[in-house]
C-alpha positions in Angstrom: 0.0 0.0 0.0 1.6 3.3 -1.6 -0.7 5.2 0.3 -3.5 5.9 3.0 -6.5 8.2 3.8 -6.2 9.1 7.2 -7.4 11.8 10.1 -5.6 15.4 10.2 -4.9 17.0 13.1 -6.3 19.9 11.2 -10.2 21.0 11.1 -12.0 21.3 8.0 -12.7 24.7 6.8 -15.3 26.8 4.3 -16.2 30.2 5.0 -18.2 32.5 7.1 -20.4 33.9 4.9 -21.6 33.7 1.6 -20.1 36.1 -1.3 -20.7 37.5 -4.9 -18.2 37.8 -7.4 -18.8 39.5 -10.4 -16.2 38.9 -13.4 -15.6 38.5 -17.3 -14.9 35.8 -19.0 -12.3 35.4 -21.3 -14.2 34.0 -24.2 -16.7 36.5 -24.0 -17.0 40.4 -22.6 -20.3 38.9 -20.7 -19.7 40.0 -17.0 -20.3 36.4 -14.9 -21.8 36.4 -11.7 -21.6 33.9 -9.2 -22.2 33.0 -5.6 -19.7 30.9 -3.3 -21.2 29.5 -0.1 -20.5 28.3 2.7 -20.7 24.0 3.0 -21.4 22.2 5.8 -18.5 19.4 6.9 -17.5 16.5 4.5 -19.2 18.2 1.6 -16.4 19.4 -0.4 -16.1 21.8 -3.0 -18.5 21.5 -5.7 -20.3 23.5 -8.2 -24.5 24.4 -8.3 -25.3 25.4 -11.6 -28.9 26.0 -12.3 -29.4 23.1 -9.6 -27.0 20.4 -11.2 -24.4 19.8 -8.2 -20.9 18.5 -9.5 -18.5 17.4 -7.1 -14.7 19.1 -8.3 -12.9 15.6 -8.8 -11.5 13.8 -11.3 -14.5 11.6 -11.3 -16.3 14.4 -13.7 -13.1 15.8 -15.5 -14.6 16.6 -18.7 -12.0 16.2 -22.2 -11.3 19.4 -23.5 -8.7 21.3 -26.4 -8.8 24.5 -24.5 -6.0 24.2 -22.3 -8.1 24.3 -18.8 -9.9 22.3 -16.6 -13.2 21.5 -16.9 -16.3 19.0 -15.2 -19.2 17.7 -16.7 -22.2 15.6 -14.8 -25.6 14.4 -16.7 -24.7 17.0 -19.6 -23.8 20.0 -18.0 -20.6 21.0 -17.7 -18.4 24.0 -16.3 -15.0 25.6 -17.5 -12.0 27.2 -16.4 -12.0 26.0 -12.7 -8.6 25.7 -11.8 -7.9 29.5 -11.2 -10.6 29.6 -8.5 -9.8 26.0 -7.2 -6.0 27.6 -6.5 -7.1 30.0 -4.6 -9.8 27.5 -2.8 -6.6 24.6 -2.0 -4.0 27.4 -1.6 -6.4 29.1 1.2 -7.1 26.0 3.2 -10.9 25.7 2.3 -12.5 22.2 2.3 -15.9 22.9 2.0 -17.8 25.2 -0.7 -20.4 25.2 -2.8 -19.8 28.2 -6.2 -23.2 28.4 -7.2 -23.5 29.5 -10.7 -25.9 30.4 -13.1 -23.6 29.8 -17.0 -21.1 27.2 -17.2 -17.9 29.2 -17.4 -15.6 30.5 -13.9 -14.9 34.0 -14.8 -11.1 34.5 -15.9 -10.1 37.7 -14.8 -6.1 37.9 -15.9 -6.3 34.5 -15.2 -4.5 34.8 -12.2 -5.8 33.8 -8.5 -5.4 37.2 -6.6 -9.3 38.2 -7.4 -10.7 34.8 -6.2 -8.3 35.1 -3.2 -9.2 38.1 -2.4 -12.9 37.4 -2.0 -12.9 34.2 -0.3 -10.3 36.3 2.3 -12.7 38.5 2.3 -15.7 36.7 3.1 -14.1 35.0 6.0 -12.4 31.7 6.4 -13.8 29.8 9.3 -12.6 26.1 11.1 -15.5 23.4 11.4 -16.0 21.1 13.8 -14.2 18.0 12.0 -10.9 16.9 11.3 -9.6 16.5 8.0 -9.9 12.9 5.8 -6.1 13.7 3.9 -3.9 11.2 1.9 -1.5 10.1 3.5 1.6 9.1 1.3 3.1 5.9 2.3 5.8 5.1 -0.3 7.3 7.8 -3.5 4.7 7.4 -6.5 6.3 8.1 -9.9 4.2 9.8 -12.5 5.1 10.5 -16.6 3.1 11.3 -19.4 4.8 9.2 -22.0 4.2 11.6 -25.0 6.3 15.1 -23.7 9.6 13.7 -23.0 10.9 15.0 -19.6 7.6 15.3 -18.2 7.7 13.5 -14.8 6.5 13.7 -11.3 7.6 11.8 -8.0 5.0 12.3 -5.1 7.1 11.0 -1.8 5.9 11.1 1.9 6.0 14.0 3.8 6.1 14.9 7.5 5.6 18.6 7.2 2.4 18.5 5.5 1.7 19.3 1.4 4.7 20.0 -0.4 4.5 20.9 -4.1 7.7 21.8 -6.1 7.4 22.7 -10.1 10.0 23.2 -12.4 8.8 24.6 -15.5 11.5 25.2 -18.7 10.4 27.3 -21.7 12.4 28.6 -24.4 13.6 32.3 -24.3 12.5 34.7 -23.1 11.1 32.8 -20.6 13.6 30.7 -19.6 13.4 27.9 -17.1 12.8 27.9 -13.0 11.4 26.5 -10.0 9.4 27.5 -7.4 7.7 25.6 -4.5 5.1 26.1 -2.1 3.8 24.4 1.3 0.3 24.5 2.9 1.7 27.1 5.7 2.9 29.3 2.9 0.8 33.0 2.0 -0.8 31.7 -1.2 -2.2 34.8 -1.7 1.3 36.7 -1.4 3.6 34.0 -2.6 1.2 32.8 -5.7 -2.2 33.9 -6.2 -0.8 37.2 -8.2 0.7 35.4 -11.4 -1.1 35.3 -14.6 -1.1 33.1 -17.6 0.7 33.4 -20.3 0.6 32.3 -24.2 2.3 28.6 -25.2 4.5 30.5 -27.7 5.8 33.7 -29.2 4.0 35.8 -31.6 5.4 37.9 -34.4 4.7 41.5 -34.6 4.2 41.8 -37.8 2.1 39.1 -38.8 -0.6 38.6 -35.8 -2.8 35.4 -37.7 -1.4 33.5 -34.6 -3.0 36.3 -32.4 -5.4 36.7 -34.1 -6.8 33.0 -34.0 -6.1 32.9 -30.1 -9.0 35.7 -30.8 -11.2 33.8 -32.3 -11.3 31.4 -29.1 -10.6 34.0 -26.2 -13.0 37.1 -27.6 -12.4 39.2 -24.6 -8.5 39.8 -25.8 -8.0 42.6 -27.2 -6.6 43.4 -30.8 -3.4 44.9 -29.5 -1.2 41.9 -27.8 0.6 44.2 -25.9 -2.8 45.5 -24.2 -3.6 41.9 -23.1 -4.3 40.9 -19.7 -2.2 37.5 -20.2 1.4 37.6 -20.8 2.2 37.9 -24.2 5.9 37.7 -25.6 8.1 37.6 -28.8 10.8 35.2 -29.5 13.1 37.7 -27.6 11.2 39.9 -25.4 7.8 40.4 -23.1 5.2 42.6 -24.8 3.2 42.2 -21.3 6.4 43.0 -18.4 6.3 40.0 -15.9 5.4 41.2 -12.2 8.5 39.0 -11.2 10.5 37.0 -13.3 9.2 33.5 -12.1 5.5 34.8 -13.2 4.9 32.0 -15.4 6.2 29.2 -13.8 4.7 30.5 -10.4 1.3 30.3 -12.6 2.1 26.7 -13.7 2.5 26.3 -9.6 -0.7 27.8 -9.4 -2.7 25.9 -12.2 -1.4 22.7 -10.4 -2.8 23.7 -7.1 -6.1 24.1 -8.6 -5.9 20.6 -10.7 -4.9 18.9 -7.2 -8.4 19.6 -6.2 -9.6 16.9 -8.4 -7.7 14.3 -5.9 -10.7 14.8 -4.0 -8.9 15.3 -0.6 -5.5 17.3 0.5 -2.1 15.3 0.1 0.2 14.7 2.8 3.5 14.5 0.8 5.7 16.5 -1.4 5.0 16.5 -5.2 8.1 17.3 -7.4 6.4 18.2 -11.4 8.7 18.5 -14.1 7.1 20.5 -17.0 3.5 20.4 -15.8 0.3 21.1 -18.1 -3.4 20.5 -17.6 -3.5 16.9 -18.9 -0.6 15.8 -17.2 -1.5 17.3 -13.4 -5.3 15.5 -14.6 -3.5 12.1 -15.1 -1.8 12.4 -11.8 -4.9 13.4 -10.1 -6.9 10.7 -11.5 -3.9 8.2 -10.7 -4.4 8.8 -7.1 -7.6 8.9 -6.7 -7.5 5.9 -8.6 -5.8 4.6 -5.3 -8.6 5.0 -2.4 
């Protein structure tokens, strides 16, 4: 047995009171509105949209091209999740319910700060029961067979969640690693970095732009404008907030993908080159487990 769901000596959490948020998506320039609630104990974090309930675990992970995360349950589905569900694992909450009425989470810059910022500001509150976490046993070794050099070890832990990504792109990018632990700020140390494109435009001919456009409506024509990091094959149209902004957002992203695990991970996960499809493997892996 690689591994073990066991009692924490840390309470569940949700929030104190329930909160709107109000945002755009990034396929559309519709403002989305939605409502997070609290939950009461051993509900978990789950989605109400127009009264279908879906639980946020790989058990509803719903295939898609667009380079998020996504759930689907008896036809409806929701996307762009894992911004939100950063800022939900990165903040400690257990319990939530983000009642919605469309199917899309808003995107802001497609950072976490916004969705931080609200659930700190609605309160985060301890409930009466302990946590049900995973507790890891033996290291678990993760690849995804078609990206060479895309590999994870998850190995026990006695300081609690661990997660360490190395991310390499080409220049100007450029290659580093950052890490974070469930004591960590989330909201100072990660929830500020945005997303960025998967590759370099060129100036003078925009078609690649353009068709990112076609997709994501709410971009603007200008690349340099954009609220996602845009870039060149030698420089940043959109300047970084800190060097390590993209990698800190492929931290972030896997944050939000762990959520699909179903329950919080005692042990420290090492991710070399992580992308949506590889952190959903992983999570479906160990869930796979219990």
């Amino acid at each position: 047995m690689k591994i073990e769901l066991l009692q924490d000596t840390k309470k569940q959490r949700t929030i104190s009171t329930s909160v709107v948020f109000e945002g755009q998506s990034l396929f559309s320039t519709d403002t989305i509105s939605m409502t997070l609630h609290p939950s009461e104990e051993n509900t978990g974090i789950f989605f109400n949209i127009n009264g279908n309930k879906i639980p946020c675990n790989s058990d509803y992970l719903n295939s898609t091209e667009l380079h998020t995360t996504s759930l689907i349950k008896d036809g409806t589905t929701v996307l762009m999740i894992e911004h939100l569900m950063a800022a939900v694992y990165g903040l400690g909450i257990d319990n939530l319910e983000i009642k919605m009425s469309c199917n899309v989470v808003p995107a802001q810059d497609a950072s976490s700060e916004s969705f931080a910022n609200t659930l700190i500001k609605a309160g985060i509150v301890e409930q009466d029961a302990f946590r049900t976490v995973i507790n890891v046993l033996e290291p678990l070794h993760f690849e995804q067979p078609e990206f060479t050099g895309r590999k994870a070890q998850l190995n026990p832990s006695k300081d609690g969640f661990i997660l360490k990504v190395t991310a390499p792109f080409p220049k100007p990018i450029g290659t580093h690693t950052v890490t974070f632990s469930e004591d960590d700020d989330f909201k100072k140390k990660v929830s500020w970095a945005r997303t960025f494109l998967r590759s370099s435009l060129d100036l003078k001919d925009l078609t690649k732009w353009d068709g990112i456009r076609t997709v994501y409506r709410a971009l603007p024509e200008d690349p340099k404008e954009s609220p996602i990091i845009t870039f060149t094959d030698k420089k940043f149209l959109t300047p970084l907030k800190k060097d390590n902004e993209p990698a800190t957002h492929k931290l972030l992203d896997t944050l939000g993908d762990l959520t699909l695990v179903g329950y919080r991970i005692r042990g420290m996960l090492d991710i070399n080159m992580p992308g949506h499809k590889f952190t959903h493997q992983i999570a479906r892996e160990i869930r796979s487990m219990i």
